[in-house]
C-alpha positions in Angstrom: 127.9 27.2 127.2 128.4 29.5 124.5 125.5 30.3 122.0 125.9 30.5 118.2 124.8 33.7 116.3 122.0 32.4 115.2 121.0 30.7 118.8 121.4 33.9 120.3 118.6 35.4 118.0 116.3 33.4 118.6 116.8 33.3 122.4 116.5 37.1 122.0 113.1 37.0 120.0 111.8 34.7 122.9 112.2 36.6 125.6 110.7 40.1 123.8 107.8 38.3 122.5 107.2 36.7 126.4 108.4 39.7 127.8 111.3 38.5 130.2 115.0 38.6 130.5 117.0 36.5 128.4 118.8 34.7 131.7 114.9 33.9 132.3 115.7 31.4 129.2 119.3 30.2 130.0 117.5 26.9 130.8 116.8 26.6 126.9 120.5 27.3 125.6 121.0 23.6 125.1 118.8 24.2 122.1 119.6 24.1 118.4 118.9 27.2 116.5 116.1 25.8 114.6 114.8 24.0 117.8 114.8 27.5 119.5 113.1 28.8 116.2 110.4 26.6 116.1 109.6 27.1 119.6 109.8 30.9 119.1 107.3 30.5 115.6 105.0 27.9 118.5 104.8 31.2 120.7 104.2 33.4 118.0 101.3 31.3 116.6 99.8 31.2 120.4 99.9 34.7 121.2 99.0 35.9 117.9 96.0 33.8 117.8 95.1 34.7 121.0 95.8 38.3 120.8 94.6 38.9 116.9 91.8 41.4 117.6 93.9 43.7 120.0 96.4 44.4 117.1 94.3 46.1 114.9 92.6 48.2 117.7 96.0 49.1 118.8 96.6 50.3 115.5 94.0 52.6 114.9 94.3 54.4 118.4 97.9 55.9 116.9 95.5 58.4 114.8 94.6 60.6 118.2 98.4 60.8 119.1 101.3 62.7 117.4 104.0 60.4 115.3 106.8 61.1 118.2 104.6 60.6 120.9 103.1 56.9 119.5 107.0 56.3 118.7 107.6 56.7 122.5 104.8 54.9 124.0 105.6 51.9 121.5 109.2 51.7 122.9 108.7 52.5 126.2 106.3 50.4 127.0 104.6 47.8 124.1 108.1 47.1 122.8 109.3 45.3 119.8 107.0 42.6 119.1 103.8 44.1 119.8 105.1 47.3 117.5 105.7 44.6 115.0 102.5 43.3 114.9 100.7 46.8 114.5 102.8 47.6 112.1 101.5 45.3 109.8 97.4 46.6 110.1 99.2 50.5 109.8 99.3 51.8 106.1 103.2 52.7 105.1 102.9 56.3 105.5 101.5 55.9 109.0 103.9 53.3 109.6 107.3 55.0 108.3 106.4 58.2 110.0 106.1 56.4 113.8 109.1 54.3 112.8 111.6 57.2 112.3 111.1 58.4 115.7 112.2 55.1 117.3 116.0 54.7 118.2 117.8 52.7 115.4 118.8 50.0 118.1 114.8 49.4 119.0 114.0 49.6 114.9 116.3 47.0 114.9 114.2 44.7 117.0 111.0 45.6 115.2 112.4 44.1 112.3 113.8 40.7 113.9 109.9 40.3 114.8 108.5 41.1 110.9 107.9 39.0 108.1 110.1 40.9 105.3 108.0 39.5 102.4 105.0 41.5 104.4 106.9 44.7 104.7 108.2 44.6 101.3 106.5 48.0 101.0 108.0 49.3 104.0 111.3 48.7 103.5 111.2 50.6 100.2 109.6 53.7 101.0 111.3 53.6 104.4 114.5 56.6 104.3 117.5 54.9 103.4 118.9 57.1 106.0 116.8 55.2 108.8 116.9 51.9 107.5 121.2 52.1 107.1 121.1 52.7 111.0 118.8 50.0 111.6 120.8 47.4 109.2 124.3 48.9 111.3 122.6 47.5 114.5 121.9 44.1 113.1 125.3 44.0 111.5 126.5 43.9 115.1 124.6 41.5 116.4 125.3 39.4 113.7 121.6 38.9 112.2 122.8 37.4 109.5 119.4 35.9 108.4 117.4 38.7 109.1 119.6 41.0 106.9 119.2 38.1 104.3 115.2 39.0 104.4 115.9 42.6 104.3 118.1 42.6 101.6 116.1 40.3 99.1 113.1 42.6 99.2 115.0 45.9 98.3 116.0 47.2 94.7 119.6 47.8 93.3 120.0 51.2 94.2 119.2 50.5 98.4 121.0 47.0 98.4 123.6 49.4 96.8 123.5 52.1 99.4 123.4 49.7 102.3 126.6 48.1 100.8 128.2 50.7 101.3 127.4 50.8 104.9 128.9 47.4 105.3 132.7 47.3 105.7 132.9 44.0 106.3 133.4 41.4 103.2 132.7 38.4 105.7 129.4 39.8 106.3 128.4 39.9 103.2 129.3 36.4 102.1 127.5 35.2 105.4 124.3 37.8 103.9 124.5 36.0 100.6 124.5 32.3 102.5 121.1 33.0 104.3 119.4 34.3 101.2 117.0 32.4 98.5 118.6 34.9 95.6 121.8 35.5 96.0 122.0 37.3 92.7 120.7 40.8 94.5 123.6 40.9 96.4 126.3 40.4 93.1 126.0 44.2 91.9 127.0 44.9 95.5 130.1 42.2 95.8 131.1 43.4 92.1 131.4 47.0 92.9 133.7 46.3 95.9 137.5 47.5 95.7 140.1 44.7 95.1 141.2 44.8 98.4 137.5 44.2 99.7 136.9 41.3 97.4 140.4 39.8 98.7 139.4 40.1 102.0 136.3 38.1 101.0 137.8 34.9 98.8 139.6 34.8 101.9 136.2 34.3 104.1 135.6 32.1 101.6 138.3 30.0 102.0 138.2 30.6 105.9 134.3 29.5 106.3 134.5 27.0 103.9 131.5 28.8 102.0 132.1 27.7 98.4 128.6 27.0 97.1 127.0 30.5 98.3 130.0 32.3 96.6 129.9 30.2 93.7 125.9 30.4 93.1 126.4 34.6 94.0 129.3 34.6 91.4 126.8 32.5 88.8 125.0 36.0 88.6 127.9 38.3 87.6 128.8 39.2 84.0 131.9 38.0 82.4 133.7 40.8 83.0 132.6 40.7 86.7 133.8 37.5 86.8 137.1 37.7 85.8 137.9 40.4 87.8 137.1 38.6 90.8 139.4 35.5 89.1 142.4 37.8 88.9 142.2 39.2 92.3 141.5 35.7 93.5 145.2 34.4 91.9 146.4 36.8 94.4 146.3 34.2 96.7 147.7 30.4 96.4 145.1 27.9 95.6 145.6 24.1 96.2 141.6 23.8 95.9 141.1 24.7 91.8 140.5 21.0 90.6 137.4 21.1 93.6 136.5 24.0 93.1 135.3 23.3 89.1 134.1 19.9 90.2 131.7 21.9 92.6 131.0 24.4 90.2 129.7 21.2 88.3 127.7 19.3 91.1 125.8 22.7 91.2 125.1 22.8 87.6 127.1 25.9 87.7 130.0 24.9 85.2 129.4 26.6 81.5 128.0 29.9 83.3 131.0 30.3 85.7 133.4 29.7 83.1 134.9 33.2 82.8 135.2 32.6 86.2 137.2 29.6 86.3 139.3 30.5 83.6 138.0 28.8 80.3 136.1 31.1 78.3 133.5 29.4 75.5 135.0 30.5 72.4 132.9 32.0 70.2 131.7 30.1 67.1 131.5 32.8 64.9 129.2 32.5 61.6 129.0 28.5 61.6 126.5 29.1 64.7 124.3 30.8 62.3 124.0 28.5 60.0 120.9 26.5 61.1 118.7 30.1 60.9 120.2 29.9 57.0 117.3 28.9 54.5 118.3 26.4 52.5 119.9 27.1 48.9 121.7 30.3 50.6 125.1 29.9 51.2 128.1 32.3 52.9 130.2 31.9 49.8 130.3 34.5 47.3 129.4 34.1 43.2 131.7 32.1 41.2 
């Protein structure tokens, strides 16, 4: 049976945080990705609450050892999940300095095992050069959602660089779908080259993903948006009547409207005329 992205994840996660093979947990691939997810976040909760007070003392015995040497130790023989959870009782500097002695693949798993919103800190001081590597690895794998947490607790300029590091415009739009604010990721779907943001309206089209690009478009500027409207006529559209009746369903219709091609026209001065005191008029003397 062949697992889903997102099955394959979670499957992943189980078998690092009960330290087996994944064929160990074949027996578990009839699951649904949220079933698996909830039995990994039931695990989690048990060995965390079991474990709680050995997480701290693991963290403050990295003091008597060098960065490198802790960085080894962790990989070789704690592994992902328990270096996740001493991460979070490390301060950043501590932290960052372990972390950019492990191998981008094994940062990689650190990060499916951390709560983003706790590492917010981490993520921001962490060298973009590090954390590009690390987000490469999950690009391969397809950790869609994790990537989604990573990305919504970064500023412009590192959602920017990490862009960048991105070639695919599929990825992206499948980014966007798994995040809460899909408006961090429109700078970086903006400043892609028309042939980029081609090749995503047609993932669009392909995935059937309408209302993440539509609610990602929602946070572009005008000029943004028409951009992406003229490289979108590239292609032939049969779906433009459902496509503003979906803009509408998502309350998305007056914001989008560059978008869909009818611009508000201005009012001009008769929109100022209820901030007019009364007796004051725009004509001049007789």
């Amino acid at each position: 049976m062949s697992l889903s992205a997102h099955q394959r994840t979670e499957m992943k996660r189980l078998s690092q945080i009960l330290n087996c093979e994944e064929r160990e947990l074949q027996y578990l691939s009839s699951l649904e990705q949220a079933e698996l997810k909830y039995l990994y976040e039931q695990v989690h909760s048990a060995v965390s609450g079991e474990m709680s007070p050995l997480w701290p003392a693991l963290a403050k015995s990295v003091r008597f050892f060098p960065n490198r040497l802790c960085a080894k130790i962790t990989q070789e023989a704690l592994g992902p999940y328990i270096a996740a959870q001493m991460t979070r009782h490390l301060d950043t500097k501590t932290a960052i300095g372990i972390g950019k002695h492990f191998s981008p693949q094994f940062l990689a798993e650190v990060l499916q095992h951390t709560d983003a919103a706790e590492a917010g800190a981490l993520l921001l001081k962490m060298p973009v050069s590090t954390l590009k590597k690390s987000v490469l690895f999950l690009l391969a794998d397809q950790q869609y959602n994790q990537l989604g947490q990573i990305v919504e607790h970064l500023n412009k300029e590192r959602i920017l660089a990490l862009a960048k590091e991105i070639d695919s415009p599929r990825a992206l739009l499948q980014i966007a779908d798994s995040m809460t604010h899909k408006g961090r990721l429109a700078d970086a779907v903006a400043h892609l080259g028309e042939a980029d943001q081609l090749a995503l309206v047609e993932a669009v089209v392909e995935l059937d993903m309408w209302d993440a690009a539509l609610q990602l478009c929602a946070h572009m500027v005008p000029k943004q948006q028409r951009r992406l409207r003229e490289v979108a006529l590239q292609l032939e559209w049969e779906q433009a009547d459902w496509i503003e009746e979906r803009a509408e369903f998502l309350g998305l219709s007056d914001i989008l409207a560059p978008l869909l091609g009818r611009e508000v026209e201005p009012e001009g001065l008769n929109s100022l005329k209820k901030w007019i005191p009364k007796g004051l008029s725009f004509r001049g003397k007789k």
